[in-house]
N, C-alpha and C positions, 0 to 999 in steps of 0.2 A: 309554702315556706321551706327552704333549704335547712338541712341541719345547722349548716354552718352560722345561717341567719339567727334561728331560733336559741343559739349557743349564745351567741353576741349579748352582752351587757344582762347574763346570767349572774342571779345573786352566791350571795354564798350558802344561803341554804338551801338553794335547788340545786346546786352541785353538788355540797355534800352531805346534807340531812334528809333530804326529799327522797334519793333511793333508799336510803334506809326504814323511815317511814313507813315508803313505797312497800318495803319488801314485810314488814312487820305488819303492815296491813292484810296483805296477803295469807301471811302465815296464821294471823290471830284467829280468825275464823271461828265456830262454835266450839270446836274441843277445845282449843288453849285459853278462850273467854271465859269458858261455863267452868274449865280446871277437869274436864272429864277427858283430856289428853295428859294433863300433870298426873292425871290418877293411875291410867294406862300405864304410861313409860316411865317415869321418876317415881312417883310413891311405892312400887315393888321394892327398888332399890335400897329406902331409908331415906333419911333427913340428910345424910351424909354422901350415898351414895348419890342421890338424886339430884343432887347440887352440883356433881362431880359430871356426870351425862351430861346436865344443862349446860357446864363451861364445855365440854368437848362436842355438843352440838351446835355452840355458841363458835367456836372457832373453826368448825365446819364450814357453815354458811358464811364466815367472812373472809376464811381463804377462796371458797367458790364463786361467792359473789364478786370479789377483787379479781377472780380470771376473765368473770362470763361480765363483767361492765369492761373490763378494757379488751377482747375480744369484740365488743358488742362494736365496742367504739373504732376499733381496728377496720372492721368488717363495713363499717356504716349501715350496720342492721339492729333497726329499732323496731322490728316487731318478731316472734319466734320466729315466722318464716322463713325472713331472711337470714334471719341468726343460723337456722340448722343447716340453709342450703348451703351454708360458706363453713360451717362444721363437719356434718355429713356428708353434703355433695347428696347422690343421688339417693340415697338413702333416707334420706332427712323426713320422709311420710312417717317414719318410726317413730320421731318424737310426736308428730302431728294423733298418731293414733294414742299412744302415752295420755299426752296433752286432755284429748275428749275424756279417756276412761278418769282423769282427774277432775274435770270440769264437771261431772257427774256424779262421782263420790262426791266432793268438796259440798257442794249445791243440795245435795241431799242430805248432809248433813249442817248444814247453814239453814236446811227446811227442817230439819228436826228439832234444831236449837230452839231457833226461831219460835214454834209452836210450844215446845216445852216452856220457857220463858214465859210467853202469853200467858198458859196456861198456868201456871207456878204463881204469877203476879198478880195478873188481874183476873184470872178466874175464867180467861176466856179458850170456845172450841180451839182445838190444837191446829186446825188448817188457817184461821185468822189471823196468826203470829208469822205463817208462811207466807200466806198472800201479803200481807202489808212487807215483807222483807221483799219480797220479787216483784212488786209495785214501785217501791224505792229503790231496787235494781235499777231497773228499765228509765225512772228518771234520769238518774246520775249518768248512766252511761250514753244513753241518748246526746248528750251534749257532748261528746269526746275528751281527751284529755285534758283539756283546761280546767273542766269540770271538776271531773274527778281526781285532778292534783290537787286542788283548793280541797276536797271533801278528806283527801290523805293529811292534809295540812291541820285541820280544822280538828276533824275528828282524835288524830294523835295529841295534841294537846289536849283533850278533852277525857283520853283513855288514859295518860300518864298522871296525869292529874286526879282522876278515881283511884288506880291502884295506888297511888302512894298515900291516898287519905286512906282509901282501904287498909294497908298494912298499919296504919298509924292508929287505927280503931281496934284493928283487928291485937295489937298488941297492948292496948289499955281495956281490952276485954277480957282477951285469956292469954297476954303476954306472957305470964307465968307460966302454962302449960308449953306454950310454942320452946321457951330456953330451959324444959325439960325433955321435951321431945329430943330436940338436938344432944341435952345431956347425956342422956341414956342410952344415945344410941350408936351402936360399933362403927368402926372406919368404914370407909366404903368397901365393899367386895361384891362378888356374885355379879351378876349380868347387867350393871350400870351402866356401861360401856355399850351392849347390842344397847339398850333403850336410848341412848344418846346419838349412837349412829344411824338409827331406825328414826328415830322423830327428824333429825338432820336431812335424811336422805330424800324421806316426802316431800317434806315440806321445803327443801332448796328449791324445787322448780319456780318458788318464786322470783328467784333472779331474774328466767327469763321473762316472765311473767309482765315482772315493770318495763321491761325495755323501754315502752316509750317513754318513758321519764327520762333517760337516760340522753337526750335530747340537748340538755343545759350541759351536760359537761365538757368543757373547753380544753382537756391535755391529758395523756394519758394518767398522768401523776391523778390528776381530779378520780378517771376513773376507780384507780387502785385503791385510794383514801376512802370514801366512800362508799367502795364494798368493803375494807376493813371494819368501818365504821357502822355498818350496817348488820351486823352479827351482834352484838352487844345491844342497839339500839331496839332490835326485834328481839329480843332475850330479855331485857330487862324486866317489862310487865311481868313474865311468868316465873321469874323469880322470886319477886316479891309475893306473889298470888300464891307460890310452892312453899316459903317459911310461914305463911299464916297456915297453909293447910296440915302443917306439922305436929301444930296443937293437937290434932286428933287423927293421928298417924297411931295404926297403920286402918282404922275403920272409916277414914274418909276417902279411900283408895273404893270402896265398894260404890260411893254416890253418883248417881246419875247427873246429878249437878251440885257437884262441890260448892259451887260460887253460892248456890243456894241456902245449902246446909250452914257454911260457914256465914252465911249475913243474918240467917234465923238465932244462930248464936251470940250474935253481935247487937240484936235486939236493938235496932235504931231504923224505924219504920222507913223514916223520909231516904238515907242512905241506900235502904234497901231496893229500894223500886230507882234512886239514880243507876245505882251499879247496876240494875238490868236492862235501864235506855242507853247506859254504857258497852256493855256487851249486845243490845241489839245495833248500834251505830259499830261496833266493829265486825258484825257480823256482815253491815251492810258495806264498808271498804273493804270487806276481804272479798265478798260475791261481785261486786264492781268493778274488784280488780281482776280476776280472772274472766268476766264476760267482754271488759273491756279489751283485754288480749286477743278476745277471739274478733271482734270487732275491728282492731288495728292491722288484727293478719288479713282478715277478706279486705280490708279497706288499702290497705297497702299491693293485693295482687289486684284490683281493681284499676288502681290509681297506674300499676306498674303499665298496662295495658294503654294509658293513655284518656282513661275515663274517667270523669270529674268522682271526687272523693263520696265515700258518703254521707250524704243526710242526717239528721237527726232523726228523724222518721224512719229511715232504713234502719238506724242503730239501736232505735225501741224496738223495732218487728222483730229483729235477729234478738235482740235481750229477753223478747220476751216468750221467744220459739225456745230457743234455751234453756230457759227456767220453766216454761211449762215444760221437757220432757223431762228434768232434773230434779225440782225442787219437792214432788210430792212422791218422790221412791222412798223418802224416810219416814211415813208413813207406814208401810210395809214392812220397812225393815228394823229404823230404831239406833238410837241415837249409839249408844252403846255398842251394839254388833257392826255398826257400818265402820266406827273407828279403830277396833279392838282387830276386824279382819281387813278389810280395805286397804288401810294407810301400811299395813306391813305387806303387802303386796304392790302396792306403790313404791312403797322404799324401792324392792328389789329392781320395780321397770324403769325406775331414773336414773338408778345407778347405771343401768345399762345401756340406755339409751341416751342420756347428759354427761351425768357428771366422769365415767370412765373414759366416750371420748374427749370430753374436757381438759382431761387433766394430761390426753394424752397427744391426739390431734390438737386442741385447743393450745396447747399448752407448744408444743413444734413451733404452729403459724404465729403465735404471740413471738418468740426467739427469733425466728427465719424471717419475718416478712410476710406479707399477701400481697400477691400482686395486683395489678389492677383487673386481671380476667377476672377473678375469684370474684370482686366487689358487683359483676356483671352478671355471675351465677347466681350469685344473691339475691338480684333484683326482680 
């Protein structure tokens, strides 16, 4: 099916709530679910401070996502491949090698969550919270995109709707404490700002991430709306999750899993174990969404070639080569230390290999035009 087909009698919320979704699923992952990314980068800050990073991260990702969906669309590149080879040009293996050192951290820490969880809830070994997460990988992305847009669809309503009762317990618990945390504490200063643009800079690669969603959007305007929209849309959960954690600011900054801490405090058993098949299902759309990119990339230079797309069967083998060389490194290494060093090391290789030429190649060909060679390199 041609884009142009697949575009045709597009709703309005797969044009423009499904990449935002899309991209918040990606992003949410084990640290910003469990709030052991909120502890990292915002809770140094302050209550004030920390709030101040998440709007400047927040309008990070939707001016970049607003360039890299109408780029994507310009280009007619719906998978990163295509996208870098009409960025980069010959270059473009740089984000590809980028890309894997992410697909690796991310995964390993989606395997640490994942078993901390098990373990925390139900009492069980730490590797059977991993396996069952990379078992549920492998199915969803098996089926290709259809699949896995319904699973962005489903599971986001299901994750907006936990943190907002979240926040609503969490402030008839120790509301009192949370609107002293804020009281008390000085205007933003000190290094809000690097934590804002360091959590932003990782975690954009989602944009290209979803490309293929990006499939329904019918006019450039669509594009731009929709990555506007999708900053705010991927921010909101962690907002709300960062003013409950304020209550017990600045010692909830030290927990391995905040989400934890704060639901033992909140002492409502049945909530407690939802909030963590809450965060285990968005542990499983953020793993989904990144294995599923690597899937649309091989399946797109496959198809380029003139050879029937792939399988379902192929796209379980490849999900699940994957996730066994990824998902049991956090193990060894731990939930904590892969976030604290990894993702600030990531920041610095996206800015250099995405989002600088982005803003800067990307940003020429959006102005100038691409001609039709360019859509031919691409391909």
């Amino acid at each position: 099916m041609s884009v142009g087909d697949s575009a045709t009698g597009s709703s309005w919320f797969q044009r423009f709530l499904l990449p935002g979704f899309a991209l918040k699923a990606v992003i949410i992952g084990g640290g910003y679910a469990t709030g052991r990314e909120l502890a990292e980068y915002f809770v140094p800050s302050g209550p004030w401070g920390g709030l101040a990073a998440m709007l400047l991260a927040t309008l990070v990702w939707s001016v970049v996502a607003a360039l890299t969906f109408a780029l994507a669309r310009k280009l007619g590149a719906y998978d990163y491949r295509a996208f870098f080879k009409g960025l980069l040009g010959p270059a473009w293996g740089a984000f590809e090698a980028a890309y894997i050192i992410f697909v690796i951290l991310i995964l390993a820490v989606f395997g640490a969550a994942a078993g901390a969880i098990g373990a925390a809830t139900f009492g069980w070994p730490e590797w059977t919270g991993s396996l069952l997460l990379a078992v549920s990988i492998v199915a969803v992305t098996a089926w290709g995109t259809g699949a896995v847009e319904q699973m962005f669809k489903y599971v986001s309503i299901l994750l907006y709707a936990v943190y907002g009762l979240f926040l609503i317990l969490a402030l008839a618990s120790f509301g009192g404490l949370i609107g002293q945390g804020f009281a008390n504490a000085p205007p933003p200063s000190g290094n809000w700002m690097a934590g804002g643009l360091t959590y932003a800079s990782y975690n954009i690669v989602g944009a290209v991430v979803i490309l293929p969603v990006l499939r329904h959007l019918t006019s450039q305007r669509d594009a731009v709306v929709a990555g506007l929209i999708a900053g705010p849309l991927s921010m909101l959960p962690a907002i709300l999750f960062f003013v409950a954690m304020m209550a017990f600011y600045p010692a909830i900054g030290a927990e391995t899993l905040p989400s934890d801490f704060l639901l033992r405090q909140m002492t409502v058993p049945g909530f407690h174990i939802l909030f963590q098949v809450m965060i285990f299902a968005a542990l499983l759309e953020s793993g989904a969404g990144a294995v599923h990119a690597i899937n649309e990339r091989i399946s797109g230079a496959v198809e380029s070639r003139g050879r029937p797309a792939l399988t379902p069967g192929m796209r379980a083998v490849i999900g699940a080569v994957i996730l066994a060389g990824c998902m049991f490194v956090a193990g060894r290494i731990g939930l904590v230390d892969l976030i604290a060093s990894g993702y600030r090391f990531l920041a610095w290789l996206f800015l250099a290999v995405f989002v600088a030429p982005l803003l800067t190649v990307g940003v020429y060909r959006l102005l100038r035009g691409t001609p039709p060679s360019q859509l031919e390199t691409a391909s």
